[in-house]
MDAnalysis code that builds the backbone (N, CA, C; Angstrom):
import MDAnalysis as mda
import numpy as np

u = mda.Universe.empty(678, n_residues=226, atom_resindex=np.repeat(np.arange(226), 3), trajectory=True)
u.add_TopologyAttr("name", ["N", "CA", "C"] * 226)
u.add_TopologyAttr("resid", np.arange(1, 227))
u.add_TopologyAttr("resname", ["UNK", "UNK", "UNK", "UNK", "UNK", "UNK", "UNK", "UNK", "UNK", "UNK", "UNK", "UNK", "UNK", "UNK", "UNK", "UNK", "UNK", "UNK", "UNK", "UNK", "UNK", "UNK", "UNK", "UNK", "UNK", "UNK", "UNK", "UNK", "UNK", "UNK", "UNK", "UNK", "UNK", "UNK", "UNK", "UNK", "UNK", "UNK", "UNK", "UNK", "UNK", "UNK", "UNK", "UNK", "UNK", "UNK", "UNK", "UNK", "UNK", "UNK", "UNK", "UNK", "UNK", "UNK", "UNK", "UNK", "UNK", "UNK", "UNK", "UNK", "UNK", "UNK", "UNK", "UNK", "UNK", "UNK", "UNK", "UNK", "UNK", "UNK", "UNK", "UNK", "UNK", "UNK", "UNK", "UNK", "UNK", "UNK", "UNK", "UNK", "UNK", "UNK", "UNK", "UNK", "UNK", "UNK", "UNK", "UNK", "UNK", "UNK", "UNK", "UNK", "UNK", "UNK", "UNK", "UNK", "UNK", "UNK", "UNK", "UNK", "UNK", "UNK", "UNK", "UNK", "UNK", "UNK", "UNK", "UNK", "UNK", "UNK", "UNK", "UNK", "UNK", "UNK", "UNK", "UNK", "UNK", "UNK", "UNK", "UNK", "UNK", "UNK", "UNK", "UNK", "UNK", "UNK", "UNK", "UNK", "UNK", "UNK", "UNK", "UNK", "UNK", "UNK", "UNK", "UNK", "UNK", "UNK", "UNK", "UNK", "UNK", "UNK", "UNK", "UNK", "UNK", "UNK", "UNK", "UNK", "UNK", "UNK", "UNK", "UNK", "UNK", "UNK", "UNK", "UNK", "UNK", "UNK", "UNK", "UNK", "UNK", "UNK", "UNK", "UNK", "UNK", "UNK", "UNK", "UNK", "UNK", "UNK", "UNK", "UNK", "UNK", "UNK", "UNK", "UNK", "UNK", "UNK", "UNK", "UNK", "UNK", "UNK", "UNK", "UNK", "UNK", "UNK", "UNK", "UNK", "UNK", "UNK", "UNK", "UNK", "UNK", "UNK", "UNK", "UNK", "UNK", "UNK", "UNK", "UNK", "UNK", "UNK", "UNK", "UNK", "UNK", "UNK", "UNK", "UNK", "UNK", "UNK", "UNK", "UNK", "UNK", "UNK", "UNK", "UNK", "UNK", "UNK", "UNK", "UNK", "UNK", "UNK", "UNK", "UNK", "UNK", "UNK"])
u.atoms.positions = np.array([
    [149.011, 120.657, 121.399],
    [148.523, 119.829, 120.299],
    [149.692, 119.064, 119.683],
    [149.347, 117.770, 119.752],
    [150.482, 117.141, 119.048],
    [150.445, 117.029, 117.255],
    [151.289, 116.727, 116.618],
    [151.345, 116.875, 115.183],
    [152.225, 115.444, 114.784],
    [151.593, 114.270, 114.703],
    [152.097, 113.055, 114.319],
    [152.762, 113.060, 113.472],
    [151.901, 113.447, 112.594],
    [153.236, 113.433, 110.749],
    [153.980, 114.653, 110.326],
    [154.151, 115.010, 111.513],
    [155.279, 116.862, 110.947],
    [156.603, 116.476, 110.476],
    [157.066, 115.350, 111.194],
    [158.475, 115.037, 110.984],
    [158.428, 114.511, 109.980],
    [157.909, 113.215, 109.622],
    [157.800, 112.739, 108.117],
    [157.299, 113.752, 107.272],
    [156.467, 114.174, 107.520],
    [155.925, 115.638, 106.292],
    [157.184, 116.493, 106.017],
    [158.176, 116.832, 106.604],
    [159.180, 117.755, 106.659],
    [160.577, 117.084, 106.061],
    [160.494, 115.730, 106.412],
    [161.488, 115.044, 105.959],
    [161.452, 114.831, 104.165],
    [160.227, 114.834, 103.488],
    [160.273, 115.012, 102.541],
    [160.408, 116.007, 101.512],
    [160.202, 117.494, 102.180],
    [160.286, 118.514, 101.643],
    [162.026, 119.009, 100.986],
    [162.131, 118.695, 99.723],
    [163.255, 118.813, 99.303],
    [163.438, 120.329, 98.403],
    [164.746, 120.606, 98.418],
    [164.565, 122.467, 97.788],
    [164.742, 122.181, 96.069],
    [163.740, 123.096, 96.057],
    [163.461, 123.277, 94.479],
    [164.511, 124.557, 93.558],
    [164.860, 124.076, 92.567],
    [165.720, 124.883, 91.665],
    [165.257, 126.114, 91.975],
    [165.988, 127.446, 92.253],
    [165.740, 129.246, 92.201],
    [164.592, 129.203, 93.373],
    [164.962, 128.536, 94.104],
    [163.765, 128.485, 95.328],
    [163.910, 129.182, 95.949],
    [163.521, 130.119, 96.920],
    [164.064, 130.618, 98.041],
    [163.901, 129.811, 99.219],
    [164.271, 130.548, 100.410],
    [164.028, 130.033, 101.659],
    [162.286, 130.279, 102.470],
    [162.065, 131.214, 102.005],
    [160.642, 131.566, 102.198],
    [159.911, 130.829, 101.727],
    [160.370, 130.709, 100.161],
    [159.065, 129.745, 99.310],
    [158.972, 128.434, 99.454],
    [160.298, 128.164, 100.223],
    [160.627, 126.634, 100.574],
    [159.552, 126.413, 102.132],
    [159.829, 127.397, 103.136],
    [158.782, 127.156, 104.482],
    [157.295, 127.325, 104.001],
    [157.140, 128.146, 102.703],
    [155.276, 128.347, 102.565],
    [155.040, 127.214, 102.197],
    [155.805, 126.444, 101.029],
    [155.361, 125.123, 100.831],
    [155.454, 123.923, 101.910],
    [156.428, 124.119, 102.162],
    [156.658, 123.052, 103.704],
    [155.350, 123.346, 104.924],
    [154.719, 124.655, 105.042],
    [153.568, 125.197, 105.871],
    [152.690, 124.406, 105.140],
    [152.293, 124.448, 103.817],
    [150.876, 123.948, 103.417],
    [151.011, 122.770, 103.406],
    [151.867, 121.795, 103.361],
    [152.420, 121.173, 103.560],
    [151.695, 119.920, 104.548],
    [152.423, 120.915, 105.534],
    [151.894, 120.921, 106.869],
    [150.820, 120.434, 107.596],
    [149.791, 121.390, 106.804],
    [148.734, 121.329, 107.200],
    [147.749, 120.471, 106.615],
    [147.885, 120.242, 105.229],
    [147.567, 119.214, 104.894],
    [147.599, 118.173, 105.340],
    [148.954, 117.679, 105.430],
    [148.953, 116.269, 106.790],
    [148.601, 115.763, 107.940],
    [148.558, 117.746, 108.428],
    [147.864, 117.361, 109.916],
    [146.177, 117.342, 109.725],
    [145.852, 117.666, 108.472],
    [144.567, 117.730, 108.649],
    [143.666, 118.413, 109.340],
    [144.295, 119.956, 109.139],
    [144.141, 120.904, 110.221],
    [142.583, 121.783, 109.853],
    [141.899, 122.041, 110.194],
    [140.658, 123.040, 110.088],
    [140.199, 124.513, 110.344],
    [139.585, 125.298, 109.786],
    [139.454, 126.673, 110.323],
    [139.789, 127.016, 111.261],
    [140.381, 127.803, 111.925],
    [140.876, 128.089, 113.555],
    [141.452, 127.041, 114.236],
    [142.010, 126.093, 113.604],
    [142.916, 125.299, 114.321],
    [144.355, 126.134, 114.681],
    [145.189, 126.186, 115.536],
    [146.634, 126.729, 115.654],
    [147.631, 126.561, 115.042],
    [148.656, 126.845, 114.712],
    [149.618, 126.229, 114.468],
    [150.713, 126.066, 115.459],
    [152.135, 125.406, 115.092],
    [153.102, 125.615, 116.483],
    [153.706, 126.842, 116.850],
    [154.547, 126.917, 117.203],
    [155.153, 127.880, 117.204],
    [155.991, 128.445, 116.311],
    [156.647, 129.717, 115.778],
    [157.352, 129.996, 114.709],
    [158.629, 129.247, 115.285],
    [158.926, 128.906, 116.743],
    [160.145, 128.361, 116.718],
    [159.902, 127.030, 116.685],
    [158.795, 126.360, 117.056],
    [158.790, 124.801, 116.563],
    [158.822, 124.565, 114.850],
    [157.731, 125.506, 114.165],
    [157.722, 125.442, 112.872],
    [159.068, 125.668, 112.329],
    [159.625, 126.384, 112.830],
    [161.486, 126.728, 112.123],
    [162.411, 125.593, 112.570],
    [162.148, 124.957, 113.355],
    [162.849, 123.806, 113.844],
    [162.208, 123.000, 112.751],
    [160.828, 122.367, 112.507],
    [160.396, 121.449, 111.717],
    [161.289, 121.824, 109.996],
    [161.257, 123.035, 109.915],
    [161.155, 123.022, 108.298],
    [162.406, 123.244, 108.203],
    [163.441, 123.394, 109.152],
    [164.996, 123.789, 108.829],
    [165.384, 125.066, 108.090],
    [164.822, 126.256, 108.616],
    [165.094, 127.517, 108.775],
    [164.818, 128.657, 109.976],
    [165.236, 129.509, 109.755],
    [165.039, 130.267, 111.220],
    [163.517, 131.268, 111.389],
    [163.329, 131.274, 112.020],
    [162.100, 132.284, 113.333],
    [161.579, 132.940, 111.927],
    [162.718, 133.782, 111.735],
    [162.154, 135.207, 110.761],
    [162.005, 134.627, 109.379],
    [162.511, 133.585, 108.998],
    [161.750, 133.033, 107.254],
    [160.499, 132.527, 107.694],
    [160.019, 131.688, 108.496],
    [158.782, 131.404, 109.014],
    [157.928, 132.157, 109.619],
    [158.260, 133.642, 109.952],
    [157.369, 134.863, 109.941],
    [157.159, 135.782, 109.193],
    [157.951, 135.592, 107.883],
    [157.613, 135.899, 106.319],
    [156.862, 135.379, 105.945],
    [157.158, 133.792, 106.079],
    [156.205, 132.771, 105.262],
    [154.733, 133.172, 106.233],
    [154.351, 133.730, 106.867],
    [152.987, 133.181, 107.413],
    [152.678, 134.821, 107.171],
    [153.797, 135.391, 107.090],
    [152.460, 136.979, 106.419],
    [152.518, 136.936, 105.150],
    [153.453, 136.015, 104.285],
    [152.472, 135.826, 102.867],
    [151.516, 135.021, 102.818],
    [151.539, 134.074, 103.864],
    [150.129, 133.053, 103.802],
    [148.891, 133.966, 104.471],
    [149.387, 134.881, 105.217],
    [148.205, 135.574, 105.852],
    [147.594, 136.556, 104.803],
    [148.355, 137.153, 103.675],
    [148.038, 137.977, 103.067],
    [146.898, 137.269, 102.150],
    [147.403, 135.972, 101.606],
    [146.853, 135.190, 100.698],
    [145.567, 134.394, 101.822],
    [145.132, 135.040, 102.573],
    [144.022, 134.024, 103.947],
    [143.991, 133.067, 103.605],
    [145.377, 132.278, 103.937],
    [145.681, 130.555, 104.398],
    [145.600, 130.738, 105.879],
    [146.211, 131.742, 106.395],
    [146.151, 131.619, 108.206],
    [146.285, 133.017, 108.382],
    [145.607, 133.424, 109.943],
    [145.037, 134.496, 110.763],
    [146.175, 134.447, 111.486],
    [146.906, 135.913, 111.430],
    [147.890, 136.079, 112.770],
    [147.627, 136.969, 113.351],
    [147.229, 136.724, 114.641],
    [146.762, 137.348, 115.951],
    [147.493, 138.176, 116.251],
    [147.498, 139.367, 117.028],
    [148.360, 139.753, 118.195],
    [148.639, 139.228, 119.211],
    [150.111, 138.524, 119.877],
    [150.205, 137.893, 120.799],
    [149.861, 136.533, 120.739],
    [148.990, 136.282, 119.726],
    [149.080, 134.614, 119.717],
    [149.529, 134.007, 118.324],
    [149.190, 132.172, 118.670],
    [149.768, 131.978, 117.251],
    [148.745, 131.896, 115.534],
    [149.673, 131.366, 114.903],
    [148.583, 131.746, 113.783],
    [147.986, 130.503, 113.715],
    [146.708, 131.134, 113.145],
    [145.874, 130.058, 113.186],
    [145.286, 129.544, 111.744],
    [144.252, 128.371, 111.062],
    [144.341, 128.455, 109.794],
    [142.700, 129.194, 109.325],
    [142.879, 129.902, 108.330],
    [141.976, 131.101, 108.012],
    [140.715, 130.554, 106.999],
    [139.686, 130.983, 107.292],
    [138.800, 130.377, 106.193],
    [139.419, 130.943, 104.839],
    [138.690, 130.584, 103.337],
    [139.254, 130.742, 102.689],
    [138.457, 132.342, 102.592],
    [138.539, 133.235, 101.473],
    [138.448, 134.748, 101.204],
    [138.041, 134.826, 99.997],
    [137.117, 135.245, 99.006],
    [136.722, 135.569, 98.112],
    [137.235, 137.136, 97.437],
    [137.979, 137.808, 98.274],
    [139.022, 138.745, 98.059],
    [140.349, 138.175, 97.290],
    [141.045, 137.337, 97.619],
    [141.750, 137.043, 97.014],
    [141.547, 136.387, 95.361],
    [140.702, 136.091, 95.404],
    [140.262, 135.436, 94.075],
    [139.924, 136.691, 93.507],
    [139.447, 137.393, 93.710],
    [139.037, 138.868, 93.122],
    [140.046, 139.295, 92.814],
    [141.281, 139.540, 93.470],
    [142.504, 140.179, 92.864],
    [143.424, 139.707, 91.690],
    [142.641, 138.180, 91.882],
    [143.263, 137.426, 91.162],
    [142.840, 138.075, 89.625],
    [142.001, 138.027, 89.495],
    [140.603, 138.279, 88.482],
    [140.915, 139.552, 87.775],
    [140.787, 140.270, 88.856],
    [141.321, 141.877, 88.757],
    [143.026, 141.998, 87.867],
    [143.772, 141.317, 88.404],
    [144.793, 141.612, 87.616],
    [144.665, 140.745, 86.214],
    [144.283, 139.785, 86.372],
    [144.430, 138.973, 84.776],
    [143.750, 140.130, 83.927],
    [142.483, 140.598, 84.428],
    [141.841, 142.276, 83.387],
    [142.674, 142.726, 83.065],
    [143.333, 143.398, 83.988],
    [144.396, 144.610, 83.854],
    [145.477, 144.161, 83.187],
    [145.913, 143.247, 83.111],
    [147.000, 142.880, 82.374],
    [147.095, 141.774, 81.506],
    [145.730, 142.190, 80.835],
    [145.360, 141.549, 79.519],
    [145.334, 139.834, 79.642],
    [145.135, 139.159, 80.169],
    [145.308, 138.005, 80.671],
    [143.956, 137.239, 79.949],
    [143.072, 138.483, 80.083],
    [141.685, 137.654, 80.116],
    [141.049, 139.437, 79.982],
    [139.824, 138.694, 79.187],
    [138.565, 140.250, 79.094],
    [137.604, 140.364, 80.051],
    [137.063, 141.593, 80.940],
    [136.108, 141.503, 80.628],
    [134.760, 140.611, 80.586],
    [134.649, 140.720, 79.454],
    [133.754, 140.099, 78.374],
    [134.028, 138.548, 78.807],
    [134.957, 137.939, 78.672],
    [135.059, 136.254, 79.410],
    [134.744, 136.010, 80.512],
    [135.264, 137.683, 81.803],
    [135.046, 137.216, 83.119],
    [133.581, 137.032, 83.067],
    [132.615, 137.759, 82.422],
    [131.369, 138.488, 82.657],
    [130.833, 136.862, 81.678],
    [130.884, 136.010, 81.112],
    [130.679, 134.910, 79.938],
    [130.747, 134.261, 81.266],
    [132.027, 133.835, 81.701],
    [132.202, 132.573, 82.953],
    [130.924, 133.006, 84.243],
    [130.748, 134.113, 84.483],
    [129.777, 134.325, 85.700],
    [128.491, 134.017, 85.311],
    [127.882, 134.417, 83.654],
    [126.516, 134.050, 83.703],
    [126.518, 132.653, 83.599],
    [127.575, 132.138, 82.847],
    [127.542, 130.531, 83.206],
    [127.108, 129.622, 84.373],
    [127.945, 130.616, 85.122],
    [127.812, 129.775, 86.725],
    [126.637, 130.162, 87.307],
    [126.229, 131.633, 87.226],
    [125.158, 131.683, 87.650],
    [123.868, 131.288, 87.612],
    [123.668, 130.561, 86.249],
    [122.754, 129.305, 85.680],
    [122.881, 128.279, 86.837],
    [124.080, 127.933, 86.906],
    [123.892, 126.386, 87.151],
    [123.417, 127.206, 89.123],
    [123.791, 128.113, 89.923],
    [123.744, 128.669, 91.081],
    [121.672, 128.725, 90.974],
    [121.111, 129.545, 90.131],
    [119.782, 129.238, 90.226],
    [119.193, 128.525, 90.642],
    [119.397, 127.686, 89.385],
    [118.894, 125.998, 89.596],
    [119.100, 125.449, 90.970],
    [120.378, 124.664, 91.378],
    [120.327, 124.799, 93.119],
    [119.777, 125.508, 93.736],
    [119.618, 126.664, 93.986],
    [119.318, 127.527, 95.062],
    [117.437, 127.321, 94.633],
    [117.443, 126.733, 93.420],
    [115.642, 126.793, 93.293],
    [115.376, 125.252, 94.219],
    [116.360, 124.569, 94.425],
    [115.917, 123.214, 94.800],
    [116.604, 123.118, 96.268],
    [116.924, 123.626, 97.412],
    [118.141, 123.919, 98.049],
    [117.938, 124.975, 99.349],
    [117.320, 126.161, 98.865],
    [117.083, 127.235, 99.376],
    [116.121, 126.404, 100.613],
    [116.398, 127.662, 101.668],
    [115.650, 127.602, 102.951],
    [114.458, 129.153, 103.101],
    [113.561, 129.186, 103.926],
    [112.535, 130.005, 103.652],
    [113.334, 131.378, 103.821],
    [114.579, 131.592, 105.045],
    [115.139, 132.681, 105.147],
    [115.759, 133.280, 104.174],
    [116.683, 132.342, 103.330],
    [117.360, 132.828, 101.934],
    [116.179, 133.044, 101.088],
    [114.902, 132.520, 100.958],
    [114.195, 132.452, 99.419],
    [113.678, 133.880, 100.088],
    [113.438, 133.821, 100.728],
    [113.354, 135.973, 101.599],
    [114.287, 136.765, 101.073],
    [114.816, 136.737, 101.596],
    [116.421, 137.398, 101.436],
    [116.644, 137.499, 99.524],
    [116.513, 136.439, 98.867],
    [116.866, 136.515, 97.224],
    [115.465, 137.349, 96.864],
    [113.888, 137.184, 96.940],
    [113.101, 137.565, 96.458],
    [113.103, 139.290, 96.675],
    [113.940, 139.453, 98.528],
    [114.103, 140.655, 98.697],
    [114.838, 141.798, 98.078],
    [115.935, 141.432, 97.511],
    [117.163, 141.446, 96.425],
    [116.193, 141.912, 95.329],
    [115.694, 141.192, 94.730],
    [115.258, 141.137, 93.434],
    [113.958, 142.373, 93.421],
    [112.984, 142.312, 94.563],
    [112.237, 143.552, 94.413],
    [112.846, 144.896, 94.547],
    [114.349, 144.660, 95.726],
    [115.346, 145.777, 95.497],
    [115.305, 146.858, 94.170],
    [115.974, 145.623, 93.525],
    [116.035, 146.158, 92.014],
    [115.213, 146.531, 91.128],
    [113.986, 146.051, 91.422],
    [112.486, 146.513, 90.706],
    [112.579, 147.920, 91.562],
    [112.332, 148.116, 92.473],
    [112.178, 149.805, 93.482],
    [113.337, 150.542, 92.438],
    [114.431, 150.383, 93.009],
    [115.652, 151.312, 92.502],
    [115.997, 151.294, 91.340],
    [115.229, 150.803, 90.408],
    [115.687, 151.059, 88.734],
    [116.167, 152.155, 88.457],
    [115.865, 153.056, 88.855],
    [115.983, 154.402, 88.120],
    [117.554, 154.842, 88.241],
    [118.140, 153.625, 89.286],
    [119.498, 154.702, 90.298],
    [120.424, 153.842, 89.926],
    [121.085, 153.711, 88.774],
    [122.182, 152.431, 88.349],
    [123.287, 151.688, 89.714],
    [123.626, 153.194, 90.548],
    [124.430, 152.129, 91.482],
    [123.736, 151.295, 92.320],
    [122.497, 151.945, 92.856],
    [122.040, 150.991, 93.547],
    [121.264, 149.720, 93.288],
    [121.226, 149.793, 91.978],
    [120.040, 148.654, 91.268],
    [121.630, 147.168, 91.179],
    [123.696, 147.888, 91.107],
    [124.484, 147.468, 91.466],
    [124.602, 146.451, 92.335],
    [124.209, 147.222, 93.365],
    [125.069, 147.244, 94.497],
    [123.783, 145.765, 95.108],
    [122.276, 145.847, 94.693],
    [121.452, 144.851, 94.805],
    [121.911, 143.766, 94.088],
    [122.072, 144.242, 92.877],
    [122.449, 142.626, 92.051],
    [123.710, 141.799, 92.822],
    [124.926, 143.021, 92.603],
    [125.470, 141.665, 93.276],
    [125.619, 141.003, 94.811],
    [124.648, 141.157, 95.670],
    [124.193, 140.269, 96.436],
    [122.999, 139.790, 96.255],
    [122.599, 140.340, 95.255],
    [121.552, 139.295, 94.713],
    [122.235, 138.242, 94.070],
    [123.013, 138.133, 93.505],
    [123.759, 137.016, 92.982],
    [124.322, 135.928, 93.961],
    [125.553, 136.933, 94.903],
    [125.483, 136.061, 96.223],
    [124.997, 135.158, 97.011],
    [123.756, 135.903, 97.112],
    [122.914, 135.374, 98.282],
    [122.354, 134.095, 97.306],
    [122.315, 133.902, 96.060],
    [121.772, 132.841, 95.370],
    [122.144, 131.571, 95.444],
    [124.140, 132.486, 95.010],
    [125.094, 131.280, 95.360],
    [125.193, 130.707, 96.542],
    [125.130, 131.350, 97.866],
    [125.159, 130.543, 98.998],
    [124.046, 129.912, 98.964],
    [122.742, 130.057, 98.703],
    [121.614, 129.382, 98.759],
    [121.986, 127.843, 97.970],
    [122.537, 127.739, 96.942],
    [123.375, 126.919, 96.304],
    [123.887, 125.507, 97.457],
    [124.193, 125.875, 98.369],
    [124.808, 125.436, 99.199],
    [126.422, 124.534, 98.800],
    [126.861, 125.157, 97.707],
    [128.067, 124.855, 97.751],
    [128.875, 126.000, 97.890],
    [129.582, 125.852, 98.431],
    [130.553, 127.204, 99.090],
    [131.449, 127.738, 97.901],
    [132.107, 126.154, 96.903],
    [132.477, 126.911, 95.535],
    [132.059, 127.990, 95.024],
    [130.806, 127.778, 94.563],
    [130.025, 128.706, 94.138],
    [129.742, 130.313, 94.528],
    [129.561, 130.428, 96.131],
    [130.167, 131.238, 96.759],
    [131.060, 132.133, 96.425],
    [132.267, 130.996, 96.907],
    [133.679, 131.708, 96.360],
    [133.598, 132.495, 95.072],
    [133.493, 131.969, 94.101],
    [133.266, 132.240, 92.937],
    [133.001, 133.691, 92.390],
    [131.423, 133.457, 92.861],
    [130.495, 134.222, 92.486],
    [131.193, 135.784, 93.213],
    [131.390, 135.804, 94.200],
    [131.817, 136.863, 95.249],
    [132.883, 137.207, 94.687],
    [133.445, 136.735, 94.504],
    [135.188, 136.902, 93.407],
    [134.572, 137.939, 92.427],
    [133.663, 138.084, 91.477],
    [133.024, 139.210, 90.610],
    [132.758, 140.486, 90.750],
    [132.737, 140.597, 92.252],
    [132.603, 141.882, 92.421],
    [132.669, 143.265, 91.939],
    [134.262, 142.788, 92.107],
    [135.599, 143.972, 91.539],
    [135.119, 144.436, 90.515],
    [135.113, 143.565, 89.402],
    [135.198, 143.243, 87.888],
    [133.675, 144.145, 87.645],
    [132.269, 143.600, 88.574],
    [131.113, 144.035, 87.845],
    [131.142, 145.489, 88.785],
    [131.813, 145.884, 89.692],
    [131.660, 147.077, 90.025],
    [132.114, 148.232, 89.090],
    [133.479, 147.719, 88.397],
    [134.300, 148.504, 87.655],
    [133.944, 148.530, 86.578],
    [132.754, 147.774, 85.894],
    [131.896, 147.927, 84.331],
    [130.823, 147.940, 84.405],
    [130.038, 148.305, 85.430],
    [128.701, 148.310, 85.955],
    [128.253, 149.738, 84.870],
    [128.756, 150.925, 85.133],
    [128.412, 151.768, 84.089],
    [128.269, 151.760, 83.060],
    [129.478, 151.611, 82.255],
    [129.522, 150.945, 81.111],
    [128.690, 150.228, 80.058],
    [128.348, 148.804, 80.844],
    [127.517, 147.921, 80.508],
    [126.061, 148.470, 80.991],
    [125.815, 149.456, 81.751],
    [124.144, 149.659, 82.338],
    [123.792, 150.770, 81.322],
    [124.603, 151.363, 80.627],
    [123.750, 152.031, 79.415],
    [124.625, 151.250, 78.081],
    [126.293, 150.708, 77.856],
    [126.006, 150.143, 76.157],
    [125.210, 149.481, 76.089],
    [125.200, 148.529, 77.328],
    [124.197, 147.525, 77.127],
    [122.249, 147.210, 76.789],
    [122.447, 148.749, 77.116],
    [120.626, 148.802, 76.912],
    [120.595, 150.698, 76.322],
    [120.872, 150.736, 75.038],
    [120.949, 151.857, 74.579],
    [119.569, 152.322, 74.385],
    [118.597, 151.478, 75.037],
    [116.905, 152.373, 74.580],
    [116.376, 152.982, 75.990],
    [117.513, 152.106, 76.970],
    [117.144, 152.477, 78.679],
    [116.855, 153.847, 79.131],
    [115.570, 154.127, 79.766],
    [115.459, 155.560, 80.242],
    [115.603, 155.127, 81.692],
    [115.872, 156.439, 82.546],
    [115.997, 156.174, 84.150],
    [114.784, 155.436, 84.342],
    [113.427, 155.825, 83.689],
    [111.913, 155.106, 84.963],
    [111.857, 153.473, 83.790],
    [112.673, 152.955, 82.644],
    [112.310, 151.988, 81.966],
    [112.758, 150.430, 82.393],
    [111.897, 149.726, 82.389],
    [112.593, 148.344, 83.734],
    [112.977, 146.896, 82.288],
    [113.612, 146.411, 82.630],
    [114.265, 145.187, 81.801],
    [112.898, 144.009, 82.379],
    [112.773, 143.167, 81.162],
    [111.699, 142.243, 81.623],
    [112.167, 141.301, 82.666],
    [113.599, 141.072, 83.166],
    [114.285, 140.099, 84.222],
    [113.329, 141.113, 85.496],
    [113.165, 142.267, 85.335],
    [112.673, 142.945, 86.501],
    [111.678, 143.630, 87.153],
    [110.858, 143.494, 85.258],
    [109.641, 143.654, 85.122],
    [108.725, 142.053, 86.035],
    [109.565, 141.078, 86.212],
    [108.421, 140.032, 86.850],
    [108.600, 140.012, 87.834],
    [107.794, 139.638, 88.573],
    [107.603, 139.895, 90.142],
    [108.761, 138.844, 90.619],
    [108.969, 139.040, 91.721],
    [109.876, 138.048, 92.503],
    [109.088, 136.766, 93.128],
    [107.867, 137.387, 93.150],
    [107.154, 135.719, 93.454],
    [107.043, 134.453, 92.243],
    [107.283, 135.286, 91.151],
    [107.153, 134.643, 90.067],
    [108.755, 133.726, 89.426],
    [109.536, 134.143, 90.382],
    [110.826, 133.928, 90.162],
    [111.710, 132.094, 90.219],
    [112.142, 131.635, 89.308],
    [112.484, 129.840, 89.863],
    [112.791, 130.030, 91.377],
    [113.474, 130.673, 91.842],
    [113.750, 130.032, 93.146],
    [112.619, 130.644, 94.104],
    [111.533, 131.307, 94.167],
    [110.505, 131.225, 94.363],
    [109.457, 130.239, 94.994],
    [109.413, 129.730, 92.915],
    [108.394, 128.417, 92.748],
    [108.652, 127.341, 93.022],
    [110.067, 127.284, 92.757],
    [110.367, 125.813, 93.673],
    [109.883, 125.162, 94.300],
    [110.459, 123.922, 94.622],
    [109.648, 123.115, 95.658],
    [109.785, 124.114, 97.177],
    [108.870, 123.692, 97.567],
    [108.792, 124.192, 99.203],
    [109.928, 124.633, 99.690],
    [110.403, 125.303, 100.478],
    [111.482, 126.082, 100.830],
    [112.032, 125.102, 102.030],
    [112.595, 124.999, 102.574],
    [113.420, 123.765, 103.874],
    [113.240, 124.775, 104.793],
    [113.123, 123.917, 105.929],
    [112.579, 125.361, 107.305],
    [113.770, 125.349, 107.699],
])
């Protein structure tokens, strides 16, 4: 595979104050790829062409690509080269996860920003959805009507009930996003499933779950897309 603009892309990469040499090839990598206009599972060169391009050696450019691998910018194989990685909704989660933990952010904001989004994720997925997803979400949702009684599992439904909404969405943002919550609603799922409803008995259902799933916006929507 040839790479037209590597040399000009590389020629501009100048070192930044307290930079290292690593942080200098990750940026020169994204760099990279940007210019080439590279896509999911596209390759990259070799660590010795890439160390030739960016003007450092083999082993800073096999640092730089297991912090990019850690962060899923690119997939490194056994025996072959790396390639570029879809993006990961894990990483955004950790992201998330530590701003909690280290006071960055509450909680209470992460859990504010998700019902936000999850408004606007409805709405799409009510106008958007295909007959397999409006299955799949209505299936979710009677989930949680069955398993009321069992907090993790009424959990462990919601949030791919949420999921499956956002992809229905058909923007992958959203996706990302939404999936990023995980962590956060796994680790206050208790918490919030009795402060939050201090009259809750195990057999007592919330009116979101008291209505049927046929009755649900993304439901009634227009016709579902085959």
């Amino acid at each position: 595979m040839e790479y037209a603009g590597a040399a000009d892309c590389m020629a501009d990469l100048e070192f930044r104050d307290s930079e290292s040499l690593v942080a200098r090839a990750i940026r020169g990598l994204r760099q990279f790829l940007n210019s080439e206009g590279l896509r999911i599972g596209d390759p990259l060169p070799s660590e010795a062409a890439l160390g030739q391009m960016l003007g450092v050696s083999r082993a800073v450019v096999r640092e730089a690509l297991r912090a990019m691998e850690a962060l899923k910018l690119v997939d490194i194989g056994n025996g072959r080269r790396a390639r570029v990685s879809g993006v990961d909704k894990s990483v955004l989660a950790l992201v998330i996860d530590h701003a909690v933990h280290t006071e960055q952010t509450t909680v209470q904001q992460v859990l504010d920003v998700r019902r936000t989004i999850e408004m606007r994720t409805v709405g799409l997925a009510a106008l958007r959805r295909n007959v397999r997803e409006c299955a799949e979400i209505t299936g979710y949702a009677a989930s949680m009507r069955r398993d009321f009684s069992t907090g993790e599992r009424v959990m462990e439904h919601d949030i791919a009930f949420h999921e499956a909404i956002a992809r229905a969405s058909k923007n992958p943002m959203f996706a990302l996003i939404v999936g990023s919550f995980q962590v956060v609603t796994r680790q206050t799922w208790r918490i919030g499933w009795v402060a939050g409803h201090p009259t809750r008995t195990a057999g007592a259902a919330s009116p979101a779950t008291r209505r049927s799933p046929r009755r649900s916006p993304i439901a009634i929507g227009p016709p579902p897309k085959i």
